[in-house]
C-alpha positions in Angstrom: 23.5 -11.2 -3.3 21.2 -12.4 -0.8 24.0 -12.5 1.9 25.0 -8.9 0.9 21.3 -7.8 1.3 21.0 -9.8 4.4 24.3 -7.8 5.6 23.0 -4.1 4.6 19.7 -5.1 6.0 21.7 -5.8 9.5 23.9 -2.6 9.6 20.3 -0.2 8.5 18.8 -1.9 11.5 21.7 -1.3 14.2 21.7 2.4 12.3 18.2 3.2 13.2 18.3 1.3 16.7 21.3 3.4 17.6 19.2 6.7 16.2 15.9 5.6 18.0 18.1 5.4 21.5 19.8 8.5 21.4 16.4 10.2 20.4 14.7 8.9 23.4 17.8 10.4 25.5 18.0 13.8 24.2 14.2 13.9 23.9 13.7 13.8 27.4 16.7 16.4 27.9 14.8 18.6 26.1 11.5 17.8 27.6 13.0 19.2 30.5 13.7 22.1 28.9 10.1 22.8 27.4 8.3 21.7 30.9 10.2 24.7 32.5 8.1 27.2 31.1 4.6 25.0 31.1 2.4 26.8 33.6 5.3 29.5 33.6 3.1 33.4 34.0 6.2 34.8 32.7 6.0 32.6 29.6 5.9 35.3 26.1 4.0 34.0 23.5 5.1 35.5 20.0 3.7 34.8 16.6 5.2 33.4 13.4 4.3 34.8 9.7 1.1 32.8 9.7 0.1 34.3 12.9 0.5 30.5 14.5 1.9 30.9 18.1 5.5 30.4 18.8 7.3 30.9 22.7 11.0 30.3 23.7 9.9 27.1 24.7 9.5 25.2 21.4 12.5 27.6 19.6 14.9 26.5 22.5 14.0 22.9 22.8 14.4 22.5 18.9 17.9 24.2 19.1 18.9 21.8 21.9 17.7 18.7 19.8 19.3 20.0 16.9 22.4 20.6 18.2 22.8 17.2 20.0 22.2 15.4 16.5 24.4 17.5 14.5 27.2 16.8 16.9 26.4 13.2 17.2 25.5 12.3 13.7 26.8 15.5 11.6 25.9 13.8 8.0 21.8 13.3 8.9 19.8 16.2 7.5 17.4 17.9 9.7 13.9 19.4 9.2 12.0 21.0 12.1 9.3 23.1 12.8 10.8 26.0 13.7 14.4 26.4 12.0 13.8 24.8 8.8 15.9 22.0 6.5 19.8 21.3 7.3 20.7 18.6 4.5 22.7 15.4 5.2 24.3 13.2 3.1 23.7 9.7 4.9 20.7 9.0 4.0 19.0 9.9 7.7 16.5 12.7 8.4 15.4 14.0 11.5 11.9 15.5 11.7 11.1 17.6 14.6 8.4 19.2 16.5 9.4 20.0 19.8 6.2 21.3 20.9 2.8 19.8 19.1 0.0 21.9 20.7 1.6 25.1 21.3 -2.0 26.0 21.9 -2.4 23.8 24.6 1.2 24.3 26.1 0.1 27.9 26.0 -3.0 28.0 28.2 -1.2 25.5 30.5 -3.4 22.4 29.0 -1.2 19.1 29.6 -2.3 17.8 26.2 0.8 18.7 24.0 3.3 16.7 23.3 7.1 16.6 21.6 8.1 14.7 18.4 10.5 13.6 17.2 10.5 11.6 13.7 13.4 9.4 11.7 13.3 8.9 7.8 15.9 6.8 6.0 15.6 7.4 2.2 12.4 9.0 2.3 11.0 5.9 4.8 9.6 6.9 7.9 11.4 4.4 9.8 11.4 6.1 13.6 9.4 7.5 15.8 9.0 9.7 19.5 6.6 11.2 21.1 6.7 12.4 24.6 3.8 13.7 26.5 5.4 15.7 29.2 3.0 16.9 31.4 2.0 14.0 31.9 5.0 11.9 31.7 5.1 9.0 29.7 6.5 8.2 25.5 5.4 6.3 23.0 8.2 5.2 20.6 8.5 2.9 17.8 11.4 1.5 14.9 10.2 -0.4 12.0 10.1 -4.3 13.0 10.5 -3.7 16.5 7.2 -3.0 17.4 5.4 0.0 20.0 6.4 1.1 23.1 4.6 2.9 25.8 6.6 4.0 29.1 4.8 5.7 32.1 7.4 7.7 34.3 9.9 5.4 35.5 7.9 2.0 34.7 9.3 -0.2 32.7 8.0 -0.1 29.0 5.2 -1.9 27.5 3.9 -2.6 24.1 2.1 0.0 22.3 -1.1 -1.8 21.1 -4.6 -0.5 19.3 -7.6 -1.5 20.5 -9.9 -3.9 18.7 -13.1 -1.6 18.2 -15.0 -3.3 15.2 -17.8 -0.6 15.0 -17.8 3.6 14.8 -21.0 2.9 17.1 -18.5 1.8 19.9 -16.1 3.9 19.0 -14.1 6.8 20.3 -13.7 9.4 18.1 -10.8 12.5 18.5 -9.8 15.8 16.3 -7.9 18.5 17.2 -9.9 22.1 16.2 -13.5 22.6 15.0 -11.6 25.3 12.8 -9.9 23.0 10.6 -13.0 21.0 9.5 -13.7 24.5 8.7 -10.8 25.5 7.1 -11.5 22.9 4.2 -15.1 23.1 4.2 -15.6 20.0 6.0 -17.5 21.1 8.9 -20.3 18.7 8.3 -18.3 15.9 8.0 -16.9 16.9 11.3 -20.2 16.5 12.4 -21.5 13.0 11.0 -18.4 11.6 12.6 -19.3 12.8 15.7 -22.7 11.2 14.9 -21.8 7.3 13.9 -19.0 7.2 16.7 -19.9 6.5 20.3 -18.0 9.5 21.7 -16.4 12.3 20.1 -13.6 14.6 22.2 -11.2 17.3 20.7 -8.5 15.5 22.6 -6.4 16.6 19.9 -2.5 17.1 18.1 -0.5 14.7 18.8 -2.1 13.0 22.0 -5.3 12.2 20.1 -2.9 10.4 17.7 -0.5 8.9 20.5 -4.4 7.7 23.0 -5.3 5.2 19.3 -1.6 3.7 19.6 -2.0 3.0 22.8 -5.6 1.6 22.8 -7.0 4.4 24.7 -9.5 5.7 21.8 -10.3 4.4 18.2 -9.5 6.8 15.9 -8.7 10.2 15.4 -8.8 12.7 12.1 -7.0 15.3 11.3 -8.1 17.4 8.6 -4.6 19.4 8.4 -1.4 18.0 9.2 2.3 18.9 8.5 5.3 17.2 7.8 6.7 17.2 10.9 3.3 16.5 12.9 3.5 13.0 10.7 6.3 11.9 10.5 6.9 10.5 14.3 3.7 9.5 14.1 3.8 6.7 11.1 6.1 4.1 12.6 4.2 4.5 15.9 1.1 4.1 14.9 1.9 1.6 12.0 4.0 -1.1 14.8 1.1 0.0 17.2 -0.6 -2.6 14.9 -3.4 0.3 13.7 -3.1 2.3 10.2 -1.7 5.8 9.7 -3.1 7.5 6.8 -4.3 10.6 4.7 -7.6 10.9 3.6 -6.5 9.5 0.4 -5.5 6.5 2.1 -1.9 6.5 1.8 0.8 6.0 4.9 2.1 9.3 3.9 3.5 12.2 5.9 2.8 14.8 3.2 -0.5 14.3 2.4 -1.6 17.7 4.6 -3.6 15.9 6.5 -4.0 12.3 8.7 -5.7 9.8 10.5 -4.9 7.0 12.7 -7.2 3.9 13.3 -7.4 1.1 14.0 -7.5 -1.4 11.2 -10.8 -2.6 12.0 -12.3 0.8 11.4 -10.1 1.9 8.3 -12.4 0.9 5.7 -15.5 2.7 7.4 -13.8 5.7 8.0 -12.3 6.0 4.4 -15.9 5.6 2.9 -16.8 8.6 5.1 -13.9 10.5 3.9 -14.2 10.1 0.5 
């Protein structure tokens, strides 16, 4: 049994390895894609059902991306932002966001970023996010650890910083408008308070600058699906904690922090 287990646990591995390298290649064909209209005065912005801004940009680059996977690996299901659930019958799901900060992307703000996410049975096991205007990724597989690449450097490991007090800390969110949204504006507010800077250096990057040491935590008080997903393993092999405000390593809890694991239990009792 054991050398069966052993066995399964071998060919999962290669499975995801394979799936985590052909992400990074077709992310960054796509990124090439979306950076093509950044800063574009010609860019259209349209707006979805719940008035949340959509342009050609994120609708073309999640067509590419899902178009490369379904050719590649036709039995993995697919969820993305923009063009819904494809289902699959290997066990492989692929989450995407092609653009995370439309808002940003949209008044030519470099802070948005591209994700894309991996599940095996329900398991966030995978995870990509590219920063392209500012050209570097932050990737991750479960057991192989973090990576950070700047432009054409070689990678490095993706590490969170070791910030033992919110008095030294720095604090990121996205929006004042979610805090608002679930009546948590003073919260918002007392966080700001305790930590030793607060910036809305938010989506994605805010997420992506606590993997990478660059800031301590950051709270999001709304969070989909397919702004999670990515984000677990990367955070998680970072070495910090990826969680709702429940606590749980969850990509549908609606909402999300990452922190370092020095900070989780003071940021919790805040929360709850």
């Amino acid at each position: 049994m054991d050398t069966n287990a052993n066995q399964q646990r071998s060919i999962q591995e290669r499975s995801i390895q394979e799936r985590l390298n052909f992400g990074l290649d077709v992310s960054a064909q796509a990124e090439a894609i979306v950076m093509k209209y950044f800063l574009n005065d010609n860019l259209k912005v349209m707006l979805k059902g719940d008035q949340s801004p959509v342009t050609v940009a994120d609708r073309g680059a999640e067509e590419f991306l899902r178009g490369k996977i379904a050719q590649e690996f036709p039995d993995d299901a697919i969820m993305g932002e923009e063009f819904g659930a494809k289902d699959g019958t290997s066990g492989f799901r692929w989450i995407l966001d092609p653009i995370d900060g439309t808002k940003s992307f949209i008044h030519g703000v470099p802070l948005f970023g591209m994700l894309v996410g991996l599940q095996f049975e329900g398991e966030c096991v995978a995870g990509i996010c590219r920063i392209p205007a500012t050209n570097e990724v932050v990737y991750a597989h479960r057991g192989g650890g973090a990576w950070w690449q700047r432009g054409e450097s070689e990678p490095v490991p993706a590490k969170v910083s070791d910030t033992s007090e919110l008095s030294e800390s720095l604090f990121l969110f996205t929006a004042v408008e979610g805090w608002q949204e679930i009546d948590q504006f003073e919260l918002l507010g007392e966080f700001s308070a305790k930590c030793r800077l607060s910036r809305s250096w938010g989506d994605c990057y805010g997420h992506i600058l606590v993997a990478t040491g660059r800031a301590d935590l950051m709270v999001d008080p709304l969070l989909a699906e397919w702004d999670a997903a990515a984000l677990i393993p990367i955070v998680e092999e970072a070495g910090g904690v990826f969680m709702d405000w429940k606590g749980e390593s969850t990509a549908l809890g609606g909402n999300g922090i990452s922190v370092n694991p020095h900070l989780k239990e003071a940021v919790l009792a805040m929360i709850q």
